[in-house]
Backbone bond lengths (Angstrom), bond angles and torsions (degrees), N, CA, C in turn:
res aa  C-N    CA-C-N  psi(-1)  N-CA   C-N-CA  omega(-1)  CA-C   N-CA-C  phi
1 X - - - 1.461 - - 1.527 111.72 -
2 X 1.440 124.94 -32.06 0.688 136.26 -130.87 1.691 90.52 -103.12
3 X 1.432 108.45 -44.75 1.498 121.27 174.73 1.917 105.53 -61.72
4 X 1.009 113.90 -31.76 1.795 118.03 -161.96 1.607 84.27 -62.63
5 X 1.812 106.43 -58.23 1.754 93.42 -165.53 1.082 126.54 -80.39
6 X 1.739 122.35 10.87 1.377 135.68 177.37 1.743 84.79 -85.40
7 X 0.830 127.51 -66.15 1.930 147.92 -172.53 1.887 88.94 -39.43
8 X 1.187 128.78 -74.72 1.522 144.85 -168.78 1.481 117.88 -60.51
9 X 1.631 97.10 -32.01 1.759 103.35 170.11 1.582 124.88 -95.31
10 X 1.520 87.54 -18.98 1.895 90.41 147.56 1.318 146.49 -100.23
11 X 1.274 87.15 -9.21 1.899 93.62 157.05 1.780 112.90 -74.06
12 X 1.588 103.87 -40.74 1.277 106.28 156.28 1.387 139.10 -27.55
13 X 1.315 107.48 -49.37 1.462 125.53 -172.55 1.581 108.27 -88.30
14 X 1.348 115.89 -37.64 1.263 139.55 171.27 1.770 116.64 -43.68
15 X 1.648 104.75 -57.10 1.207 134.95 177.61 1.734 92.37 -49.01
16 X 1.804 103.93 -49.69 1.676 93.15 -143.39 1.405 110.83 -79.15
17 X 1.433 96.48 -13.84 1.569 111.68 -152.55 2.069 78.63 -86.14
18 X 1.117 129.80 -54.04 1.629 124.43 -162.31 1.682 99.69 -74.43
19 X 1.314 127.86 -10.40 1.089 145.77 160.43 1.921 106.29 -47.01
20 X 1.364 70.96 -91.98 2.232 84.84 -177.61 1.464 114.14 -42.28
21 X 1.732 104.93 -40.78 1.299 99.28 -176.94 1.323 120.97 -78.54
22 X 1.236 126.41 -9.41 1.713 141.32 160.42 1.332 102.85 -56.12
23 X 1.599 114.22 -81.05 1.306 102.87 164.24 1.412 159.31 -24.84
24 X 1.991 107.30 -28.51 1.295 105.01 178.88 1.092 97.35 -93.91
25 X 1.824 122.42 -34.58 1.244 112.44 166.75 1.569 126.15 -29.71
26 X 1.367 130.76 -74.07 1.271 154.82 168.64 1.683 108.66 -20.58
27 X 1.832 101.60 -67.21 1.353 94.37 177.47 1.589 120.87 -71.17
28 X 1.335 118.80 -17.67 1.416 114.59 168.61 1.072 120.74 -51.46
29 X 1.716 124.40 -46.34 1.537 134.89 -174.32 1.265 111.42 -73.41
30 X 1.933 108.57 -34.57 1.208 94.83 151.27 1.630 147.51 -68.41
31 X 0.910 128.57 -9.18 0.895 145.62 159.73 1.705 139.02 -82.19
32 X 1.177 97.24 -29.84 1.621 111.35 152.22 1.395 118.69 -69.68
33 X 1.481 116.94 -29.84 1.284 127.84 176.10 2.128 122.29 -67.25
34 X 1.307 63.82 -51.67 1.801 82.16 170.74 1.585 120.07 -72.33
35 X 1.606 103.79 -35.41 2.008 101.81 178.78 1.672 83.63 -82.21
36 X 1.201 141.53 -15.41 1.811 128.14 174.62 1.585 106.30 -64.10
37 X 1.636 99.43 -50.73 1.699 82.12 -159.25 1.702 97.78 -91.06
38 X 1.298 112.59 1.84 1.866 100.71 168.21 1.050 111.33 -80.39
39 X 2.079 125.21 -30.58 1.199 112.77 162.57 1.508 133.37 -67.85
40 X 1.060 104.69 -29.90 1.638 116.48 172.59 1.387 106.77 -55.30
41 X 1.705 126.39 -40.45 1.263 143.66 -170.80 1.278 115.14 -62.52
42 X 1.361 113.39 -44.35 1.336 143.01 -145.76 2.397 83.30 -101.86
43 X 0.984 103.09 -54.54 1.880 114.31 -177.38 1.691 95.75 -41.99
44 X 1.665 92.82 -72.35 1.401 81.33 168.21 1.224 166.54 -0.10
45 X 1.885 101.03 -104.44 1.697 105.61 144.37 0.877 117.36 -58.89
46 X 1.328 153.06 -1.96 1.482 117.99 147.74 1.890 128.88 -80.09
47 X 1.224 102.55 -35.23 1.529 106.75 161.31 1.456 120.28 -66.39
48 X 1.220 113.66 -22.20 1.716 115.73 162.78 1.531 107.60 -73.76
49 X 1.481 122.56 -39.96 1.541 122.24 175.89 1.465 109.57 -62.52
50 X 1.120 125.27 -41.10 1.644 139.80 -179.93 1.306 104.94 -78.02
51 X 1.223 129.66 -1.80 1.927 119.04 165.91 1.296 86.77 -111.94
52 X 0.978 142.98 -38.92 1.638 133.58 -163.35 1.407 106.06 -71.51
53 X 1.746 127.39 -36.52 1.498 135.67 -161.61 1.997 81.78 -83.63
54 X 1.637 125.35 -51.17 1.202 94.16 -140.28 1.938 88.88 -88.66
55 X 1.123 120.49 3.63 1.427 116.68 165.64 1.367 112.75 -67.56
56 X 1.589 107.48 -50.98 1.496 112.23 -178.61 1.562 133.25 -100.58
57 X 0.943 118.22 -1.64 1.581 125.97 167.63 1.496 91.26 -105.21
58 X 1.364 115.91 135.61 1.449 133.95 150.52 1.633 130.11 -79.10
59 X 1.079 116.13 160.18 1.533 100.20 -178.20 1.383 135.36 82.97
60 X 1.315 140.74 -150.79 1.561 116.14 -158.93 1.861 78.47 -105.26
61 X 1.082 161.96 41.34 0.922 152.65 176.28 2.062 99.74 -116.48
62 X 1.440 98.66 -41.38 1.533 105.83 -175.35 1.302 76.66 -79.37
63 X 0.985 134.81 -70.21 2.058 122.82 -154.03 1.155 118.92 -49.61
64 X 1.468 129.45 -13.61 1.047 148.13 -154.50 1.750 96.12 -104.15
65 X 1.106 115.60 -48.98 1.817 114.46 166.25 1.249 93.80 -70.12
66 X 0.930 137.20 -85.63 1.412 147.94 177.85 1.917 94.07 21.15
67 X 1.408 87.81 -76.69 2.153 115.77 177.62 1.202 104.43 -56.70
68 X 1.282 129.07 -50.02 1.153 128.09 -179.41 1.726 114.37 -50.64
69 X 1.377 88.57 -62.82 2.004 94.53 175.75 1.495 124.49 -42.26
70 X 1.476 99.31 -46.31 1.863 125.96 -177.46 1.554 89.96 -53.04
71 X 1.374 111.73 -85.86 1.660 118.55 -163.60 1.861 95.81 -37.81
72 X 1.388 97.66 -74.54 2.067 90.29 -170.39 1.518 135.25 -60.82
73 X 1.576 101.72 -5.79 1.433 99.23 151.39 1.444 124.80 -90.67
74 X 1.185 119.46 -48.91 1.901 118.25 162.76 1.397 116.66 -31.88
75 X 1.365 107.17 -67.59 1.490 107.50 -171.04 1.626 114.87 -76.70
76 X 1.408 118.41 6.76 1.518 110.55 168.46 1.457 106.25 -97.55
77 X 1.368 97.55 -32.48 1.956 106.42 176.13 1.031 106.43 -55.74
78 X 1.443 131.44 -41.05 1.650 138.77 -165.23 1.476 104.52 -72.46
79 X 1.476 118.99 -44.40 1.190 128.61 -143.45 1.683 89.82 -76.75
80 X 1.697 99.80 -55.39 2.078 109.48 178.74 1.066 94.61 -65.32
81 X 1.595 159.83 -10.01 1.313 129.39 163.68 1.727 113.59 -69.69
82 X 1.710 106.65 -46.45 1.402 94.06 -165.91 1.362 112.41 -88.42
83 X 1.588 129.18 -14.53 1.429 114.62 160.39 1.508 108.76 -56.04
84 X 1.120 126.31 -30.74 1.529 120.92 -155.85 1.620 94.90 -88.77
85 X 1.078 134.29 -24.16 1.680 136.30 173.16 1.272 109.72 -94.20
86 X 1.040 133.40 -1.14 1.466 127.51 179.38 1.854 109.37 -68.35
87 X 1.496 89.96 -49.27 1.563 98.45 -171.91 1.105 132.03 -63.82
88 X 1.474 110.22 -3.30 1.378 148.08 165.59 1.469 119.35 -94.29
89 X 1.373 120.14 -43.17 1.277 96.10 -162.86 1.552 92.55 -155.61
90 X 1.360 100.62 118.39 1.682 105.42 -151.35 1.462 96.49 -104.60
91 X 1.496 119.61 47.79 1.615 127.38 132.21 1.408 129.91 -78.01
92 X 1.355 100.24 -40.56 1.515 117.09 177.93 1.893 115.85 -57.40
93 X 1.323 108.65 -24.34 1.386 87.48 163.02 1.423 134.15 -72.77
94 X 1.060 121.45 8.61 1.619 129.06 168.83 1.540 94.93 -97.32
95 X 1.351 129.16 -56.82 1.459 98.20 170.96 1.325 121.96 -58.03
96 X 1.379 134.34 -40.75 1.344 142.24 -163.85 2.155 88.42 -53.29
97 X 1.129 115.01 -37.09 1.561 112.31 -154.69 1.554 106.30 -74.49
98 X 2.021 102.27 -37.43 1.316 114.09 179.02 1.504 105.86 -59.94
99 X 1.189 111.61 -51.82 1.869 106.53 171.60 1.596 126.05 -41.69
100 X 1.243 115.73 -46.15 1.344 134.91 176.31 1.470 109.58 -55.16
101 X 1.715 116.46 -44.82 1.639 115.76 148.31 1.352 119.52 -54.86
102 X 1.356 104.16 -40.65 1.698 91.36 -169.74 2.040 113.02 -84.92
103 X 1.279 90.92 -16.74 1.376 100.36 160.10 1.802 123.95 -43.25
104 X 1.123 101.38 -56.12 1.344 109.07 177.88 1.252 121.11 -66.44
105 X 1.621 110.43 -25.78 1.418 105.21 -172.66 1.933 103.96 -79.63
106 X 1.485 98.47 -29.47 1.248 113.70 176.61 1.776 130.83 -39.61
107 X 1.922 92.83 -58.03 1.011 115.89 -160.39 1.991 89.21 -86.81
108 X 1.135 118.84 -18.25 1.577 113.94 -179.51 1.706 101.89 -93.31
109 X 1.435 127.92 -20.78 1.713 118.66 145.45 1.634 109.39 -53.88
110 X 1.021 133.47 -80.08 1.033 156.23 164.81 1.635 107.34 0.69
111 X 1.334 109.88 -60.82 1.469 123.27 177.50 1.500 112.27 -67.74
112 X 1.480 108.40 -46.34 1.502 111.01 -167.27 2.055 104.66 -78.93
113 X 1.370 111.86 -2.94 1.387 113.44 165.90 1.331 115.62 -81.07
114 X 1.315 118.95 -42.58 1.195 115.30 -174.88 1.391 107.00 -63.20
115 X 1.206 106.67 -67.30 1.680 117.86 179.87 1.900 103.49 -16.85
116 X 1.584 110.06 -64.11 1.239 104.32 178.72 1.488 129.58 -81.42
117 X 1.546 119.76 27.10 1.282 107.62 165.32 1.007 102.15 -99.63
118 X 1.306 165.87 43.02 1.201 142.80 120.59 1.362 119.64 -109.82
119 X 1.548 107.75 43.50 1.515 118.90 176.07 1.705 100.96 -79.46
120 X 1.343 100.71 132.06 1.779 107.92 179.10 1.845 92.77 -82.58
121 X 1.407 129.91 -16.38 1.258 101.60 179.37 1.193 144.07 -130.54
122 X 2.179 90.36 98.39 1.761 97.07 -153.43 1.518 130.80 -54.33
123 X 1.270 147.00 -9.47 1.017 163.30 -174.85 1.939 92.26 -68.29
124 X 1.203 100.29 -79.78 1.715 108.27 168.26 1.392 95.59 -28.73
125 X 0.842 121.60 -60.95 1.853 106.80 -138.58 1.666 107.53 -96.79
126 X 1.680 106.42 -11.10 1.561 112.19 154.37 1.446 106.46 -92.86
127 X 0.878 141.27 2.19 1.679 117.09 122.77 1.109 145.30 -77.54
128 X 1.050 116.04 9.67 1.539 130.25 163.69 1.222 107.15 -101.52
129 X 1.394 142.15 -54.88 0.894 106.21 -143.52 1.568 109.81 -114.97
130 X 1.863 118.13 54.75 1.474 108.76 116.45 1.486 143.50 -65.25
131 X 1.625 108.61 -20.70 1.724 116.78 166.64 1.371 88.98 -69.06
132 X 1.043 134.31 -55.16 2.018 98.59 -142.07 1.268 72.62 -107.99
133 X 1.264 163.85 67.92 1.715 144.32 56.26 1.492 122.85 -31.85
134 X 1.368 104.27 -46.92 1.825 102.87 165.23 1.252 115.65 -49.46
135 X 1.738 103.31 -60.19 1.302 106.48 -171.32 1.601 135.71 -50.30
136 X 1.653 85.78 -35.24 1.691 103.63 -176.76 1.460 101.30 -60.63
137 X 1.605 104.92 -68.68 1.511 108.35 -178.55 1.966 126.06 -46.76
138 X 1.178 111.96 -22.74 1.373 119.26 -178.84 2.065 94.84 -71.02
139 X 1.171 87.72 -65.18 2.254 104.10 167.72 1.335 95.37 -17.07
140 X 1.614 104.92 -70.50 1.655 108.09 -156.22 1.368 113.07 -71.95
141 X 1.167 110.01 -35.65 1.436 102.58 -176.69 1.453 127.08 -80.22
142 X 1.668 109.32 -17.68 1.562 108.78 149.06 1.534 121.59 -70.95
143 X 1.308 123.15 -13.70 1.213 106.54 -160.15 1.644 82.60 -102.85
144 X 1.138 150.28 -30.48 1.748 161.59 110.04 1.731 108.40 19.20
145 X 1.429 94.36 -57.68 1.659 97.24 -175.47 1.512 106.15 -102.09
146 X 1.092 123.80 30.96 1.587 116.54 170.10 1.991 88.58 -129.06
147 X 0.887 124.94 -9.22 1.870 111.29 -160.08 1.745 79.13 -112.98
148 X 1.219 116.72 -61.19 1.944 102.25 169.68 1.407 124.66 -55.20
149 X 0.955 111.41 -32.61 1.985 103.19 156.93 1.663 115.34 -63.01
150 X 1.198 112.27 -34.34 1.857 99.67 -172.87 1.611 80.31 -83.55
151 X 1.611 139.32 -60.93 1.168 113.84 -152.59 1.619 105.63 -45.30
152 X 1.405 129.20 -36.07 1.388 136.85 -157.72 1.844 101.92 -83.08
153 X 1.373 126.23 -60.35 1.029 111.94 146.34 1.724 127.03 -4.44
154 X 1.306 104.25 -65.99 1.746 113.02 -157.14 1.592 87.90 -77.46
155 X 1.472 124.07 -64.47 1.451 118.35 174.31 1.347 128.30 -33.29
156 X 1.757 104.04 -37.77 2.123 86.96 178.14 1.452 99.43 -104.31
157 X 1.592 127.21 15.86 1.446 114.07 138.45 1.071 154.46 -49.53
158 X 1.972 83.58 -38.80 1.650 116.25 -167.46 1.560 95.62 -99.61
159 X 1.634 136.05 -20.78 1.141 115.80 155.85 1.414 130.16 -65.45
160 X 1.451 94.23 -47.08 1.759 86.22 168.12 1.728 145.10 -51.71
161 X 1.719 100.51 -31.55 1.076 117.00 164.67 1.783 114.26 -47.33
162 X 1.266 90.75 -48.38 1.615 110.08 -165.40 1.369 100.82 -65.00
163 X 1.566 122.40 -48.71 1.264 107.88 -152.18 2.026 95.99 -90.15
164 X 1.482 106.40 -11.16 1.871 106.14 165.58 1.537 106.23 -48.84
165 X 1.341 111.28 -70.46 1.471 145.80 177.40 1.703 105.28 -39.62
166 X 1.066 124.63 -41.93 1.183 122.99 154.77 1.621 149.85 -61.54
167 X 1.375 94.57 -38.02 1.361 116.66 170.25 1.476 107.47 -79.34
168 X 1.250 119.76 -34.22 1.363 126.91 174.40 1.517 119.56 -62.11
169 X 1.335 104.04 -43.17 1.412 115.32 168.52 2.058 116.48 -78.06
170 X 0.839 80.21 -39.12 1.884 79.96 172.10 1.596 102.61 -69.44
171 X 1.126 123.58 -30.49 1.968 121.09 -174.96 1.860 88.36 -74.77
172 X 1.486 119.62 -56.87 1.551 101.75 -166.89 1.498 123.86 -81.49
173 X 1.572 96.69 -5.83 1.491 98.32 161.62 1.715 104.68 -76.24
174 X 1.196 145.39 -45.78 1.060 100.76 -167.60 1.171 107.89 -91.64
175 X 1.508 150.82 -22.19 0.958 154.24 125.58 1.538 114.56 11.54
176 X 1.600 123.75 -12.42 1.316 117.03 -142.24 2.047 87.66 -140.18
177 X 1.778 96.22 -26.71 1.747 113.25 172.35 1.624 91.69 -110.68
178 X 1.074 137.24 62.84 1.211 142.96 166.57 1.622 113.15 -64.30
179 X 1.581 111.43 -10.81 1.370 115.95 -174.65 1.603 104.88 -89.38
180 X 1.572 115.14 -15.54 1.195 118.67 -179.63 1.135 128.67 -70.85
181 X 1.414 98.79 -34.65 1.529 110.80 -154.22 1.869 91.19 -112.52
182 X 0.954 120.14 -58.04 1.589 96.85 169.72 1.747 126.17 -19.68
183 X 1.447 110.66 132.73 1.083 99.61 159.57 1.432 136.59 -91.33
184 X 1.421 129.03 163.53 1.679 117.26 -162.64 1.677 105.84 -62.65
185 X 1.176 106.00 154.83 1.853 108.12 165.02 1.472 93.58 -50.43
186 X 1.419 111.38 162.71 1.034 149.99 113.16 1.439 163.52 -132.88
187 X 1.325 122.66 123.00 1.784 134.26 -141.71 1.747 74.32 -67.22
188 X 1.119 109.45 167.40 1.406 149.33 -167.24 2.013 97.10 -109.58
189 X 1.018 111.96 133.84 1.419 132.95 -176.24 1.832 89.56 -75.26
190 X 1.267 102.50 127.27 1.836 102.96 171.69 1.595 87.41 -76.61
191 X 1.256 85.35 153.60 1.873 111.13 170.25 1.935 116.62 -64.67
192 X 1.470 88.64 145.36 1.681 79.32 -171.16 1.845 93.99 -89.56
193 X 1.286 104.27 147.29 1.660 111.29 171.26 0.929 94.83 -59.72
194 X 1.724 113.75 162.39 1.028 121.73 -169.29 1.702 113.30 -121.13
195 X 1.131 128.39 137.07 1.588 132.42 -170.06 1.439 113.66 -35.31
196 X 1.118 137.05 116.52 1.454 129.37 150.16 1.735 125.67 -95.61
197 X 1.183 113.36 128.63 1.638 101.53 148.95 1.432 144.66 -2.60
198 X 1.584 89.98 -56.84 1.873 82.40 -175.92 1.387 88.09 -166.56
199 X 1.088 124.72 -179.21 1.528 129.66 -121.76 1.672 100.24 176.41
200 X 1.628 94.75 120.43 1.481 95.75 175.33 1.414 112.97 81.24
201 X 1.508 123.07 -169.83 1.356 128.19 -169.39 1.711 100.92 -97.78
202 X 1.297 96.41 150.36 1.944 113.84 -166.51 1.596 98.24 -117.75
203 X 1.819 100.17 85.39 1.917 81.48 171.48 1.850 121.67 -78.52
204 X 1.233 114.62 165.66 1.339 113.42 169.32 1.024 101.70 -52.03
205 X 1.627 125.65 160.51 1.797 150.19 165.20 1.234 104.54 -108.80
206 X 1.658 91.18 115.91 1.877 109.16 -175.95 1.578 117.46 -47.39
207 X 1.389 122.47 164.40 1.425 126.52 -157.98 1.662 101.21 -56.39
208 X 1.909 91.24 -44.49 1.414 114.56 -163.48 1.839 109.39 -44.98
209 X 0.974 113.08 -73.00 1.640 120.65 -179.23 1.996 109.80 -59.00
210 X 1.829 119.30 -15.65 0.801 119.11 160.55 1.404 124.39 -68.73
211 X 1.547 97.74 -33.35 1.849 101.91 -175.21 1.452 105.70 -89.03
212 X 1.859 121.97 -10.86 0.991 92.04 -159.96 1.819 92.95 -103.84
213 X 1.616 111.07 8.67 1.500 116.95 158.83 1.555 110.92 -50.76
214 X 1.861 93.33 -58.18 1.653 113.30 -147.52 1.848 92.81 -71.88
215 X 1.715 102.40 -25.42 1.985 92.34 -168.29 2.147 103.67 -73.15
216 X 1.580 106.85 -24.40 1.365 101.93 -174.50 1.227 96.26 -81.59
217 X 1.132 140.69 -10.59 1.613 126.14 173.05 1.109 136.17 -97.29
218 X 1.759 105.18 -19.21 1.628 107.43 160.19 1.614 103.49 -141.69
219 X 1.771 98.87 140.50 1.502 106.91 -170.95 1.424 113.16 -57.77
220 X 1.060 133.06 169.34 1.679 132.38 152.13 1.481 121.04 -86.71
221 X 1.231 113.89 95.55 1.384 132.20 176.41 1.479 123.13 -79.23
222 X 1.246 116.72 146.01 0.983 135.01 -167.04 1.774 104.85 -74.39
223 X 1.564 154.16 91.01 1.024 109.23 -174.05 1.567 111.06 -119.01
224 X 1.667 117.03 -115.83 1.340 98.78 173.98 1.287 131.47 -97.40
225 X 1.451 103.40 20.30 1.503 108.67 -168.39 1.640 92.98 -119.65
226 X 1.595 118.81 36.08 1.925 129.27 175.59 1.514 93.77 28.80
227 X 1.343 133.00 72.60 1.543 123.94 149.98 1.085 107.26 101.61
228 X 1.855 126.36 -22.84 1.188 101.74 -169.47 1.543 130.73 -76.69
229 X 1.453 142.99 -170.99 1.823 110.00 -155.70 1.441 80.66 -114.06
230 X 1.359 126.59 165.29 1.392 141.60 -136.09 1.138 80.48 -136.55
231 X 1.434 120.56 144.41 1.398 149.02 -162.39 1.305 125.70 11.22
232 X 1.637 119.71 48.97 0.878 132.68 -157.86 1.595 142.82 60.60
233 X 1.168 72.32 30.27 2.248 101.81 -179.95 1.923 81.54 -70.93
234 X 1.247 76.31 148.86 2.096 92.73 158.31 1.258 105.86 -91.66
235 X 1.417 120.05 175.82 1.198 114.81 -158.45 1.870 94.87 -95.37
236 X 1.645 109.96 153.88 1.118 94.58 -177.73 1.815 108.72 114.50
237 X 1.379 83.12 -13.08 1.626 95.86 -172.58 1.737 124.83 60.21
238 X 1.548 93.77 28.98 1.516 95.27 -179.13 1.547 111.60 -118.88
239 X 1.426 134.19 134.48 0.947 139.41 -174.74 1.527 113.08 -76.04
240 X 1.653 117.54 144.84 1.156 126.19 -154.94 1.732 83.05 -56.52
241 X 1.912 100.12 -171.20 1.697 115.36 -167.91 1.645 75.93 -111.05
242 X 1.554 117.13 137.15 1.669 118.93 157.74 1.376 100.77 -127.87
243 X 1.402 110.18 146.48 1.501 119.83 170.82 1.203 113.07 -36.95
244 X 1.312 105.20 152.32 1.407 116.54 169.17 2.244 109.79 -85.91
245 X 0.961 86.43 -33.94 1.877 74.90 152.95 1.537 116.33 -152.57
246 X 1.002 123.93 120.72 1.688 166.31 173.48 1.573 91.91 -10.22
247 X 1.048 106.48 109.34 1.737 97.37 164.70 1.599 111.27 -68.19
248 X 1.527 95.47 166.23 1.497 121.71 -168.41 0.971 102.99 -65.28
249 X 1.349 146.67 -177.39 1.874 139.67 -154.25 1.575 83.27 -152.61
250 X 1.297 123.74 153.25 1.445 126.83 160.72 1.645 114.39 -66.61
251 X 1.125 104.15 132.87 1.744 103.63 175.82 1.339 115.40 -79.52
252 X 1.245 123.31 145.03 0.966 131.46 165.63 1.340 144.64 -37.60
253 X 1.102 144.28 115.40 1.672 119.24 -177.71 0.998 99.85 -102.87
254 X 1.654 111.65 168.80 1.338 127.53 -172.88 1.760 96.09 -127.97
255 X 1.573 119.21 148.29 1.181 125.42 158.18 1.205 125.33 -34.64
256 X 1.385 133.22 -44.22 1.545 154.01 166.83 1.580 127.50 -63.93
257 X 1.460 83.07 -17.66 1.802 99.51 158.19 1.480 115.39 -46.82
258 X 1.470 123.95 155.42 1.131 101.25 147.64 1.871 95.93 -112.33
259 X 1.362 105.27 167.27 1.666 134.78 -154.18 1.652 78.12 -85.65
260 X 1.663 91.14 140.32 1.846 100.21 -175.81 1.917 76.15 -85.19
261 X 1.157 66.03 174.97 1.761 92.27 -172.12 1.540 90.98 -113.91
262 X 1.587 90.12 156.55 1.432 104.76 -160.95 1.666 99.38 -100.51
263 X 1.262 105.32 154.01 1.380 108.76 -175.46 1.550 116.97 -92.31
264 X 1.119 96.01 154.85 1.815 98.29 -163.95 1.183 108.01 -95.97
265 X 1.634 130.17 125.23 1.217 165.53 170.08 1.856 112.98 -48.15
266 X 1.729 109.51 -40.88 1.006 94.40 -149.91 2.043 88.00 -91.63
């Protein structure tokens, strides 16, 4: 029993403790939320007071918002570009850091303008303020050339992406009309036969047109045998007549034969 309410009074405690800490959580965000939009509130009317003074006061007093407006719109534009690219592309925190220098130099222009708009003595303060016109403009144009490099950065990221993404898609498109781009079969040409000599069956050429080659090419001479024909030539120098195909030869018998039988007479 004794264990259940040790078990029940620490879930208890458990409960209270993820409890409170919800809560401070909660009111913290609330509260970060609320000093955001009073500062945002507060950004505001004053950049609405600073277009209205340098529209409507003339003189180094309007020029003086005028600078004022320039510097706190650049350097807030700069500032939401490189928090907003950082989380992306983790070069930008070395610029993000150079800003944070130039921040200061910013926010100490920034201060020393205000201070002099309510100087009663304009003569003074139109001599000053061609320096902190330099100054402002030198501000802006660093804080100008660091927020147009990340936008440019992010742009030939986002082209490159595009043109991967493209090529990728042009390979599975056709990949996908594969009937297009194939070319048609084509059967193979059969082979041409090839020329021969001679053609068909080649019978032997009778003795006759042989001897009467061999009689125009060599005379019939007289030699030591007075006329008679030389290696069994006929006389005349012409070689005997032989068939034009060889008769059949008697076959052989074998002991194991049996003996044809003789045919009957009667």
């Amino acid at each position: 029993m004794e264990a259940v309410i040790a078990v029940v009074a620490l879930f208890f405690v458990l409960f209270v403790v993820l409890g409170a800490y919800a809560t401070v959580k909660a009111v913290g965000a609330a509260k970060r939320g609320v000093d955001r939009t009073i500062t945002q509130a507060k950004r505001t009317v004053e950049d609405t007071t600073l277009r209205a003074r340098s529209l409507a006061q003339p003189g180094p007093a309007g020029q003086l918002a005028d600078l004022r407006l320039k510097l706190r719109t650049s350097m807030r534009a700069t500032q939401e570009a490189l928090r907003a690219g950082v989380g992306e592309d983790e070069s930008l925190k070395e610029s993000l850091a150079l800003f944070e220098q130039l921040s200061k130099h910013g926010r100490e222009l920034d201060d020393e303008l205000r201070r002099l708009e309510p100087e009663p003595d304009r003569a003074k303060l139109a001599q000053r303020l061609p320096a902190l016109r330099e100054r402002t403009e030198r501000v802006v144009k660093s804080a100008d050339s660091l927020r147009w490099a990340a936008h440019d950065r992010a742009r030939k990221f986002a082209e490159d992406d595009l043109d991967t993404l493209s090529a990728q898609i042009d390979v599975e498109a056709g990949a996908l009309r594969h009937w297009t781009t194939e070319p048609a079969a084509v059967w193979p040409e059969a082979p041409e036969p090839e020329p021969t000599a001679t053609s068909g069956q080649t019978w032997q050429e009778t003795s006759e047109s042989g001897g009467a080659r061999s009689g125009g090419a060599r005379p019939s001479g007289a030699g030591s045998g007075g006329g008679a024909s030389r290696g069994g030539e006929a006389p005349g120098g012409q070689e005997p007549t032989r068939p034009a195909i060889t008769p059949p030869s008697a076959r052989p018998t074998y002991p194991w034969q049996k003996k044809p039988r003789p045919e009957s007479t009667t």
